[in-house]
C-alpha positions in Angstrom: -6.0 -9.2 -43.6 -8.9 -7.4 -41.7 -9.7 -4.0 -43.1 -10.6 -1.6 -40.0 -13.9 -0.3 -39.5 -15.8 2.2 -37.6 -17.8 0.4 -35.0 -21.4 1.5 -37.1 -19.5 -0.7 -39.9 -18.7 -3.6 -38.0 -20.9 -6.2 -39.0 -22.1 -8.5 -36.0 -21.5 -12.1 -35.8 -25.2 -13.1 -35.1 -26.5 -16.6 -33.7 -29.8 -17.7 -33.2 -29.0 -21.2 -31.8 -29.8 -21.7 -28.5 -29.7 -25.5 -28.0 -30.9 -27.5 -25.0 -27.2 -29.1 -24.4 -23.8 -27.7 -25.4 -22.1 -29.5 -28.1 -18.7 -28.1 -27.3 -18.6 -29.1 -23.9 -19.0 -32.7 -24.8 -16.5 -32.6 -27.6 -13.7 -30.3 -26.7 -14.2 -28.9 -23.0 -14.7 -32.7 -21.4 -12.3 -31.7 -18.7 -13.3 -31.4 -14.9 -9.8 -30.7 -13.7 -7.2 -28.8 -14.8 -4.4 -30.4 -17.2 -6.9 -32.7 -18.9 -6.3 -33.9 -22.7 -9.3 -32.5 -25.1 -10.3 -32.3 -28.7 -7.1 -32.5 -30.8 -5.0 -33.7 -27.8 -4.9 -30.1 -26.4 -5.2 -30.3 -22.8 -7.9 -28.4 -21.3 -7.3 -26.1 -18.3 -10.6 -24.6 -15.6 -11.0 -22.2 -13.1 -13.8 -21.6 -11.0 -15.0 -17.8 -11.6 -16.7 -17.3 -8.7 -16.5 -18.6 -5.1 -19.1 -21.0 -5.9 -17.5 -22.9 -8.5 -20.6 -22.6 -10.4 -19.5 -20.2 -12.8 -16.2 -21.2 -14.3 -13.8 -21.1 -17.2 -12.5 -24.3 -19.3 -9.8 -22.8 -21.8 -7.1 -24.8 -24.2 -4.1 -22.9 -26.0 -2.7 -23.7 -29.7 0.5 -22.1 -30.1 0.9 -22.7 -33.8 -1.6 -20.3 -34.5 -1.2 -18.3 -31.1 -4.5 -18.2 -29.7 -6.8 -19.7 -26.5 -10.1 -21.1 -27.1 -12.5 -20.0 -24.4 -15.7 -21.3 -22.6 -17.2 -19.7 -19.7 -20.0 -21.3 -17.7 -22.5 -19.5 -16.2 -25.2 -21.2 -13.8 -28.6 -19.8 -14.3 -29.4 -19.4 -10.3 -29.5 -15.8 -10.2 -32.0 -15.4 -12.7 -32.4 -15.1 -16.3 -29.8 -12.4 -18.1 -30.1 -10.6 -21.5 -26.1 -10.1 -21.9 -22.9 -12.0 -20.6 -19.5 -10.1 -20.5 -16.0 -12.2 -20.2 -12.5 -10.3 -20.5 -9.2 -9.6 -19.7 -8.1 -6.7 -17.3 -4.2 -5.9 -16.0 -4.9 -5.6 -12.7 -8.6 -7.0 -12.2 -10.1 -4.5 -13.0 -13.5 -3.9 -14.3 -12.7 -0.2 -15.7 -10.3 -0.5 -18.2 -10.8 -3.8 -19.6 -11.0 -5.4 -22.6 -14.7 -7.7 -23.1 -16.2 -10.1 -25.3 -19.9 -9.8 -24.9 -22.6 -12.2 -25.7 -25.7 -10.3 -25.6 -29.8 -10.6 -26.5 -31.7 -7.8 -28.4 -34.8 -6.6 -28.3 -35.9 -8.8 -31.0 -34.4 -12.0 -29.5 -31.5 -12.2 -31.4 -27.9 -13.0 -30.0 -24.8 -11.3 -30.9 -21.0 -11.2 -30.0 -19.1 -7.9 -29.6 -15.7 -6.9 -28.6 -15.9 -4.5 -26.2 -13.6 -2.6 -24.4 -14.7 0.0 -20.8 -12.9 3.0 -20.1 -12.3 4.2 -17.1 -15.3 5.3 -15.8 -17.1 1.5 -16.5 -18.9 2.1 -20.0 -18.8 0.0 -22.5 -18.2 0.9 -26.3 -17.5 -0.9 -29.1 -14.0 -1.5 -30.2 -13.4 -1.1 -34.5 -11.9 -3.8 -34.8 -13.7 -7.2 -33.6 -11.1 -9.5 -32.5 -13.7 -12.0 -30.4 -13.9 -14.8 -32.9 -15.3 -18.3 -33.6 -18.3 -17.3 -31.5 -20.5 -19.6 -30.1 -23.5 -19.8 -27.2 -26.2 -22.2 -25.8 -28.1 -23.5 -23.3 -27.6 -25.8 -20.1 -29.9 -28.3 -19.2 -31.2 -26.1 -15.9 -31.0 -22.8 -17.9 -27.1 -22.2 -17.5 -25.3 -20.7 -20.7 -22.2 -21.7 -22.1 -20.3 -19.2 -24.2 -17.3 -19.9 -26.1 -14.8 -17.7 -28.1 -11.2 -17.4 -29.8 -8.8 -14.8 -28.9 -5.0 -14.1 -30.5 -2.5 -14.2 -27.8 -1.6 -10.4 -30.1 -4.1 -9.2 -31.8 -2.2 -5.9 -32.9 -4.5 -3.4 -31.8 -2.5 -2.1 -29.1 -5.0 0.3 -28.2 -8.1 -1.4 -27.0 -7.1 -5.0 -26.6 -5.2 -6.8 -23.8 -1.9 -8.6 -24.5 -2.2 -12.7 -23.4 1.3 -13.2 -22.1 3.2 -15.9 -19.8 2.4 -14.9 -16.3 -0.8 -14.1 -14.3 -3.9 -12.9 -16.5 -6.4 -11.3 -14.8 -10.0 -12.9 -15.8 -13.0 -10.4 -15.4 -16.5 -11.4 -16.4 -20.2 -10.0 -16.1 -24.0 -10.4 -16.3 -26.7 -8.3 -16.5 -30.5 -7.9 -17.8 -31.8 -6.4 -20.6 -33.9 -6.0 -22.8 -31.2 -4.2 -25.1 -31.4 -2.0 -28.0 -27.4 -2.0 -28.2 -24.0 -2.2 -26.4 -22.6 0.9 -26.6 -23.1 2.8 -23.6 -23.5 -0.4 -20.8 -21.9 0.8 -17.7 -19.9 -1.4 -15.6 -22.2 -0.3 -12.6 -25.5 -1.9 -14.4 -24.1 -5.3 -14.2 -26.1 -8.0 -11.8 -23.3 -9.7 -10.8 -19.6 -9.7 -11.7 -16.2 -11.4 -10.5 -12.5 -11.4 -11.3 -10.2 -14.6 -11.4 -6.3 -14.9 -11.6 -5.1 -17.6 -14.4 -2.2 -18.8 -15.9 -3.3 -19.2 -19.2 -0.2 -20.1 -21.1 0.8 -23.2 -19.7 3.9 -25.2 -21.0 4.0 -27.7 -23.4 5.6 -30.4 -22.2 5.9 -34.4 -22.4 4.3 -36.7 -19.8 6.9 -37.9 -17.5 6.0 -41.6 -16.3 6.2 -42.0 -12.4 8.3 -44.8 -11.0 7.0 -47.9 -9.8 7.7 -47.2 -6.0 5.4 -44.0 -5.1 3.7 -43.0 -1.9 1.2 -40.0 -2.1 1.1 -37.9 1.0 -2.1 -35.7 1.2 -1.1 -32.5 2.9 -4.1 -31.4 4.4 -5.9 -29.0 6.2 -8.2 -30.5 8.9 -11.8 -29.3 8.7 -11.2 -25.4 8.4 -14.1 -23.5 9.6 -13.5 -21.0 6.7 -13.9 -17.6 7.9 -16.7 -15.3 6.6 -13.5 -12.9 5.7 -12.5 -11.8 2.4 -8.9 -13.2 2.9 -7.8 -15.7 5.2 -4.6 -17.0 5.5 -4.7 -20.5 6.8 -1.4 -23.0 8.4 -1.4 -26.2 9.4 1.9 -27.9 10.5 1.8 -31.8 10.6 4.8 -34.6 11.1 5.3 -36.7 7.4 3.8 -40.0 7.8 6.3 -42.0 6.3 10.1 -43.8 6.9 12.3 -40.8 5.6 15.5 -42.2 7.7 16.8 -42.0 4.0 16.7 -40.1 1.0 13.7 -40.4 -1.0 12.7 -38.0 -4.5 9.4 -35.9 -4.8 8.8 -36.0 -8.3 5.0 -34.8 -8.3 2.7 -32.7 -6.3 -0.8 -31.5 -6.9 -3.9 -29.9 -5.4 -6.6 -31.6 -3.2 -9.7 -29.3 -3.3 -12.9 -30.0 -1.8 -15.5 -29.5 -4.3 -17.1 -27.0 -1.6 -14.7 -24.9 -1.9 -13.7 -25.1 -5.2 -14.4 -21.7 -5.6 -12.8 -20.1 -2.6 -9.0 -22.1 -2.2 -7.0 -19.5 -4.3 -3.8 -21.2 -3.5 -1.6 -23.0 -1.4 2.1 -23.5 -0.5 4.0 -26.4 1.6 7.2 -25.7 3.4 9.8 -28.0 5.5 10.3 -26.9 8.5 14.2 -26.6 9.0 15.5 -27.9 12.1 17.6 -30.5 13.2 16.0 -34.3 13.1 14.9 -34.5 16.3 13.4 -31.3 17.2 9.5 -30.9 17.6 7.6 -28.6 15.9 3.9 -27.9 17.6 1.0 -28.9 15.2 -0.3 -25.6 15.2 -3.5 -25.4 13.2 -4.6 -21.7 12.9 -4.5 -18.2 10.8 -0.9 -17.7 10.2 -0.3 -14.3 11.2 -2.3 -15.1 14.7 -0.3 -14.2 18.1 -1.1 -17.8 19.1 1.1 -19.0 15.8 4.1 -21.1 18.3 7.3 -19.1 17.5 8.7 -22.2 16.5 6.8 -22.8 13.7 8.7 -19.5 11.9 11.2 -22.2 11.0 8.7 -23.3 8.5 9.4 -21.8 5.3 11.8 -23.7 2.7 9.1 -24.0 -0.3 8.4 -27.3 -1.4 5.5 -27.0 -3.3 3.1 -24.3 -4.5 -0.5 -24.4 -6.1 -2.8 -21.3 -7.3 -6.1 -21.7 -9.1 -6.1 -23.2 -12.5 -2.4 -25.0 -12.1 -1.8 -28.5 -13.2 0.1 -30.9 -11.2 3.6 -30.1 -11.1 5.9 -32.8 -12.5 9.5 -33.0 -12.2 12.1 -33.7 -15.3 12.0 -37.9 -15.3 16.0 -37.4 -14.2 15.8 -35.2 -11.3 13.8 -34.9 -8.3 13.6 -32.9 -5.1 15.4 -34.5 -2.8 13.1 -35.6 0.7 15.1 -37.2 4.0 17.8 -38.9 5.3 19.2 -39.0 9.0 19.6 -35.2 9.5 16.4 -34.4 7.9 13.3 -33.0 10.2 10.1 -34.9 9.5 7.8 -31.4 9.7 5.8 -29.7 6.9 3.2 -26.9 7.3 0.4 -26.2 4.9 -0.5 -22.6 3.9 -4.1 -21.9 2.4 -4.9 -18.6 1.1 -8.6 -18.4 1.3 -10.5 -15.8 -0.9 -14.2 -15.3 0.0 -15.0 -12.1 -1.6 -19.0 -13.4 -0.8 -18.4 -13.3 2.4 -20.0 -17.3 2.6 -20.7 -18.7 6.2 -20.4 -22.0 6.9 -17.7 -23.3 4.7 -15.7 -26.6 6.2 -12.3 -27.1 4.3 -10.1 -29.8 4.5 -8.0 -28.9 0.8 -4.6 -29.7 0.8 -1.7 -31.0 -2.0 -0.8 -34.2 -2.3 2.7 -34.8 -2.6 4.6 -37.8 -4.9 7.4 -39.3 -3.1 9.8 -42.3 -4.2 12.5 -44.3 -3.2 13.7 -44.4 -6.6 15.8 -42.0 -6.8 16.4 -40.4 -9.8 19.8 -39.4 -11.7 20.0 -36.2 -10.4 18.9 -34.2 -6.7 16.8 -30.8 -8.0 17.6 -28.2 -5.8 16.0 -24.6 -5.4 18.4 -21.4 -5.5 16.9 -18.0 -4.1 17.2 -15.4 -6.5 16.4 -11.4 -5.9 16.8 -8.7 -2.8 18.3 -9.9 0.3 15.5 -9.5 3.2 16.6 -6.8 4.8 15.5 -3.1 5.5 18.2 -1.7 3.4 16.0 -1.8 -0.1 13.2 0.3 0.6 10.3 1.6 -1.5 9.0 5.4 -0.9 5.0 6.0 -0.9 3.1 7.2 -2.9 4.2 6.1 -6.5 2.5 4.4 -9.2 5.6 2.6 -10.2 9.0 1.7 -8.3 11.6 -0.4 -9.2 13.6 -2.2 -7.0 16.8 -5.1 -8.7 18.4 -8.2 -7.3 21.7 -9.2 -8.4 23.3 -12.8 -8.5 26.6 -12.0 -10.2 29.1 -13.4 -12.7 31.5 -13.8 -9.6 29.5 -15.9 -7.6 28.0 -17.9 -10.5 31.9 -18.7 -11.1 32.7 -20.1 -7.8 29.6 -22.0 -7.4 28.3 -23.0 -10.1 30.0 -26.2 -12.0 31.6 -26.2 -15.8 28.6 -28.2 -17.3 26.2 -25.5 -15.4 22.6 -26.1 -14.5 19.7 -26.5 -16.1 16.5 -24.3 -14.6 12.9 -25.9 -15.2 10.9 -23.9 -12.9 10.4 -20.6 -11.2 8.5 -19.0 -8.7 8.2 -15.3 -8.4 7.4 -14.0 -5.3 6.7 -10.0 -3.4 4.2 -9.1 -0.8 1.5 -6.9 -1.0 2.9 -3.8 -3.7 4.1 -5.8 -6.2 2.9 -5.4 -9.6 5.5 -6.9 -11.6 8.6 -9.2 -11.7 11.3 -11.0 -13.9 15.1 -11.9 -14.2 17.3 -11.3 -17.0 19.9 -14.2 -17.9 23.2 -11.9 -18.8 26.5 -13.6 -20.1 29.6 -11.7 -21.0 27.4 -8.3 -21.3 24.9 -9.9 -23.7 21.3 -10.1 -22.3 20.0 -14.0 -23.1 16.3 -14.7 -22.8 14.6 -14.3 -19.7 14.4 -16.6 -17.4 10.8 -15.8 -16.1 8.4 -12.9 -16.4 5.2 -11.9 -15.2 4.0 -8.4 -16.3 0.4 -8.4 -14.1 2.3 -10.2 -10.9 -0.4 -10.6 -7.8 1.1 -11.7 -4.2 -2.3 -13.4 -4.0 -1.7 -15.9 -6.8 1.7 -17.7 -6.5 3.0 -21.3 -8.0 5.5 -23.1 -8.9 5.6 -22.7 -12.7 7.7 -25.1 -15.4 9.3 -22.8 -18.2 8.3 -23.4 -21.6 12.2 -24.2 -22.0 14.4 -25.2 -19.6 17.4 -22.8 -19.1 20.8 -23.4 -18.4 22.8 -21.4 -16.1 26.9 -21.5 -16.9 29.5 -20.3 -14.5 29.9 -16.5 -15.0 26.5 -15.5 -16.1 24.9 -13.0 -13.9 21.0 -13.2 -13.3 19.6 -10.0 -12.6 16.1 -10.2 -11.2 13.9 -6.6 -11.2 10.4 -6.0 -9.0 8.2 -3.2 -9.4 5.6 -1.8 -7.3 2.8 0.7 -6.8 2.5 2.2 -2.9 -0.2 4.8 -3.9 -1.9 3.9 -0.8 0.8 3.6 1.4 1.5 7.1 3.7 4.8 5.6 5.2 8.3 4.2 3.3 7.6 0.4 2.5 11.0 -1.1 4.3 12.4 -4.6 2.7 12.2 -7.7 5.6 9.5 -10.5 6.1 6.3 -9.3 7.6 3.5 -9.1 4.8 3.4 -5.1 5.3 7.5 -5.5 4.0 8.5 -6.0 1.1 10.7 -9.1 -0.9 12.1 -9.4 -4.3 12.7 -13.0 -5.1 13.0 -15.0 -7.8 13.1 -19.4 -6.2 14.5 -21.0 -9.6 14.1 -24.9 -9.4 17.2 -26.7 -11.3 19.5 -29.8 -11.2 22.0 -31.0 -10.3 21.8 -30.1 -7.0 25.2 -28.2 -6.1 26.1 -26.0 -2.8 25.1 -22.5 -4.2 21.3 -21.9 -2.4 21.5 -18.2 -2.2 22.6 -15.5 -4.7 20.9 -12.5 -4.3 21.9 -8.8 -3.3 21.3 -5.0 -1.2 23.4 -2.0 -1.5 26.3 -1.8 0.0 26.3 -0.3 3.5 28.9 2.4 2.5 26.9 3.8 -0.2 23.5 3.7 2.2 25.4 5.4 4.6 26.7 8.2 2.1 23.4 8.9 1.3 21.8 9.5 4.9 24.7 11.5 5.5 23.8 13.7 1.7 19.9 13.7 3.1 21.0 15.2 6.3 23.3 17.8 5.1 22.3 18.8 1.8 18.5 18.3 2.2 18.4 18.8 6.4 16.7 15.2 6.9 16.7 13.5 10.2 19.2 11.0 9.0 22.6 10.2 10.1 24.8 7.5 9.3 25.0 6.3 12.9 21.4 5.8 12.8 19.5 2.4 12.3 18.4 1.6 8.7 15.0 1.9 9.4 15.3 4.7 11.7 16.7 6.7 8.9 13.9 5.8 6.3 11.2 6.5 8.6 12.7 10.3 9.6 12.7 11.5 6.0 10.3 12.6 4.0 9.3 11.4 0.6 8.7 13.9 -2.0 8.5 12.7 -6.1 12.2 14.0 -6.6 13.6 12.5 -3.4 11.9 9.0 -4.7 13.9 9.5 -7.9 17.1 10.0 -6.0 16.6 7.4 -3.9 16.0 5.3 -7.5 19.0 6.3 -9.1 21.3 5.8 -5.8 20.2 2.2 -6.2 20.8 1.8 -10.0 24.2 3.2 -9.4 25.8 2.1 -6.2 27.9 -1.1 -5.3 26.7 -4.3 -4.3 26.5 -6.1 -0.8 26.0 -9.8 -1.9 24.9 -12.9 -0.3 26.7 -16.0 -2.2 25.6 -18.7 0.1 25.6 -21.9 0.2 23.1 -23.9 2.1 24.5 -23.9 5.3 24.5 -20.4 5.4 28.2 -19.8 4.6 29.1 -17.1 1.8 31.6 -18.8 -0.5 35.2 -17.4 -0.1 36.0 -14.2 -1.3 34.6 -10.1 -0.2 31.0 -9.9 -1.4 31.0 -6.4 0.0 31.3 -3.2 -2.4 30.4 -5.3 -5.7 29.8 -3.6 -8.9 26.2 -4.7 -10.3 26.0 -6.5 -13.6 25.9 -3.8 -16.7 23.7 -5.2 -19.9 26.1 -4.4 -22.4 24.0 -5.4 -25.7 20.3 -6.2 -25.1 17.7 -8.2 -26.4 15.3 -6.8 -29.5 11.9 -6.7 -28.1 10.1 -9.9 -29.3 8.7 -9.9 -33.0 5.4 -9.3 -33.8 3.0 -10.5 -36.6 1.0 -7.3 -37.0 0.1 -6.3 -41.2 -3.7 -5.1 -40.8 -3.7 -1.9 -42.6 -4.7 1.3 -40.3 -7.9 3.2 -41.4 -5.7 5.8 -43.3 -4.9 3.2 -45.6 
């Protein structure tokens, strides 16, 4: 048990070794890709921290005693620095963040302090020191290694960040000294500083073996002249090189970065184009949100596979895999590259890509993918200027029923997906009133960092259960209503849940009901003297009103409380039989206890 202190009482962890190679980089961080096996079998995950790659993260977890070894690398071209900052923000950050900090005093001697900024950027001292097993030394070439221990939960709610499943935002800084102390730092006097987006908690899982009959297909960008832009959004369509006349099983996929842009591919997504077999898609090669984009290349966007920074390759369960061809299947993919170039670098030539597994062996079971969420449409809409708004998704116990068979389905993977305002997303697993684990959450959700991610546990899904999936978002900077629909200035709520066996149901997901919308133009135009009317279009309605706080929380509350319109679909676009109009959404009778904590230090009264 750690007693608290006051931050003069805190003794320092001191270490004078500066050695000319780093020990722990030979012994436990040997990895140069993600998803590598290190000391004590852990595998060890990395990042590039910058858009270099020079300065990057190696990182293993150990769940038995809850915590992520950490070691940052930091490349000693910008010159020589007296203290090194590396942290953990909730939304990137540098202002209210929580830092370990390696740093050289006046004397020449190196500490480790856990730091946390307020809001203004300065740096103090946090009471309790919760940056352990502290080490630091000394590249060959002057680069410095530093390496630390944080708890997932290290109880002190008020200064430290929480390590959960989802995104983490990474934040990290140098500067020059000399230093008398810490306390006081600003943000601002920093030489250089980044943010990265990591999964840190990966799943545990056992090596699945791939069959004997496997074709890799490297989906590839062809020689990008990377933009000197801060975000680029990259497609590439391409025809599959390979016999799919019938069925094959992808049971792998995995990034293909060019080590020249290791820093600056943030992530990547393939989709099948669907269309009938023989139709042609142009092999369009170009930003994707260009006017010169060919219209028919829209038809591109069934997921197949997603990568962000720092993921391993995706593997299927050894009895199920996504199912690939067959006579009616089109032969089409496109590749989407997010590039982030925050340096603004000239010059850069990508050809990154993921490579794709596919067999002819196929497994027991098809995997299929089932959309989850908001339907896209401009009926679910999000007023401006609020920090937080919520926004929920239904797949109910009705439509589970119809579709879904007695056994159910098992759920191994999830990818959560919004555009630009959200902040947050997860889906609740309901059966019979009773709220069941989550299915997936991510508290610090960005739209800029998106993957396919395993569960720790699969799930399964039983006729009747009702999955409600909720989105929240911030539209401080937004003047105008944020309407639901597909452009990136829209907004989604969606929830793609990979699962076998493969059965019919493809979408589930829901909108208010279009009596209760309409009520409610007609209440804002005669109670409130809005230009809305209920013969109006949607978005014609949304636009003529305007959004004060209360109105926002009426608007709120209308959601949470009216009927359902519901897509139950299955994938041919059909809804299965039955009126999915004027549904009542799924109540949580008896919910879950919030998850146990470990937390005895004693508080400085005691």
């Amino acid at each position: 048990m750690k007693q608290q202190r006051s931050a003069s009482q805190q003794p320092l962890r001191w270490c004078r070794r500066w050695t000319a190679v780093v020990a722990a980089i030979v012994t436990l961080f040997s990895a140069t890709d993600g998803g590598h096996a290190g000391a004590a079998g852990r595998r060890v995950y990395t990042a590039p921290l910058d858009d270099t790659g020079r300065t990057a993260v190696y990182w293993t977890v150990d769940y038995g005693s809850q915590s992520v070894k950490f070691e940052a690398h930091f490349a000693a071209g910008g010159g020589p620095f007296d203290w090194l900052a590396v942290g953990f923000s909730g939304r990137g950050n540098h202002s209210g963040a929580d830092f370990c900090v390696m740093w050289v005093d006046w004397k020449g001697v190196t500490g480790m302090l856990d730091t946390w900024t307020d809001d203004a950027g300065r740096i103090s001292v946090d009471e309790r020191q919760d940056c352990e097993e502290f080490d630091v030394a000394r590249f060959h070439g002057g680069g410095t290694a530093l390496t630390f221990t944080r708890k997932f939960d290290t109880c002190d709610d008020d200064r430290d960040y929480l390590i959960q499943d989802g995104t983490t935002h990474l934040v990290w800084m140098v500067g020059g000294g000399p230093l008398f102390a810490v306390e006081g730092l600003l943000v601002s006097q920093a030489r250089a500083k980044g943010m990265q987006r990591v999964q840190l908690l990966k799943p545990e899982r056992p090596q699945v073996r791939l069959p004997d009959k496997v074709s890799k297909i490297d989906v590839l960008a062809s020689k990008v002249n990377v933009p000197a832009e801060e975000t680029t959004y990259w497609c590439h369509v391409m025809k599959i090189p390979l016999d799919l006349s019938f069925k094959h099983h992808i049971v792998r996929f995995e990034s293909v970065i060019d080590e020249s842009s290791r820093g600056v591919v943030h992530h990547m997504e393939v989709f099948h184009c669907e269309s009938s077999a023989g139709t042609r898609i142009p092999l369009y090669s170009g930003p994707c949100f260009s006017e010169k984009r060919p219209y028919k290349t829209q038809v591109c966007k069934k997921v197949m596979a997603a990568w962000a920074m720092g993921a391993a390759p995706f593997v299927y369960p050894e009895e199920a895999g996504l199912p690939i061809g067959g006579p009616d299947f089109n032969s089409y993919i496109m590749l989407e590259v997010h590039y982030n170039n925050p340096g603004l670098r000239k010059g850069m030539v990508d050809s990154s890509g993921v490579r794709l597994y596919i067999t002819p062996e196929v497994r027991k079971y098809d995997a299929g993918v089932i959309e989850l969420g908001l339907e896209y449409t401009d009926k679910m809409a999000i007023p401006p200027k609020l920090e937080d708004f919520t926004l929920s998704g239904y797949c109910i116990a009705e439509c589970t029923a119809v579709s879904i068979p007695s056994a159910g389905i098992e759920i191994f993977g999830s990818q959560l997906h919004t555009h630009l305002t959200g902040t947050m997303i997860y889906t609740k697993h309901v059966r019979d009133g009773q709220e069941l684990p989550e299915l997936n959450r991510d508290n610090h959700y960005s739209t800029h960092f998106q993957e396919i991610r395993l569960l720790h546990k699969p799930v399964r899904v039983l006729p009747g259960d009702a999955l409600i999936t909720t989105c929240h978002y911030n539209t401080e900077d937004r003047q105008n209503i944020t309407l639901g629909g597909f452009s990136i200035t829209d907004e989604m709520c969606v929830n793609y849940v990979y699962y076998y066996p493969k059965i019919e149901l493809e979408v589930c997901k829901s909108s208010i009901s279009d009596q209760n919308l309409k009520s409610y133009f007609k209440f804002l135009n005669e109670w409130e003297r809005q230009r809305t009317s209920p013969e109006r279009a949607v978005s014609v309605n949304y636009n003529g009103a305007e959004w004060t706080p209360m109105r926002s929380r009426v608007l709120h509350q209308v959601y949470e409380q009216s009927t359902l319109s519901m897509q139950c679909n299955r994938s041919t676009g059909e809804r299965f039989p039955g009126d999915w109009e004027n549904r009542p959404s799924t109540k949580v009778l008896y919910t879950l206890p919030p998850p146990a904590r470990s937390c005895s230090r004693l508080t400085p009264s005691s």
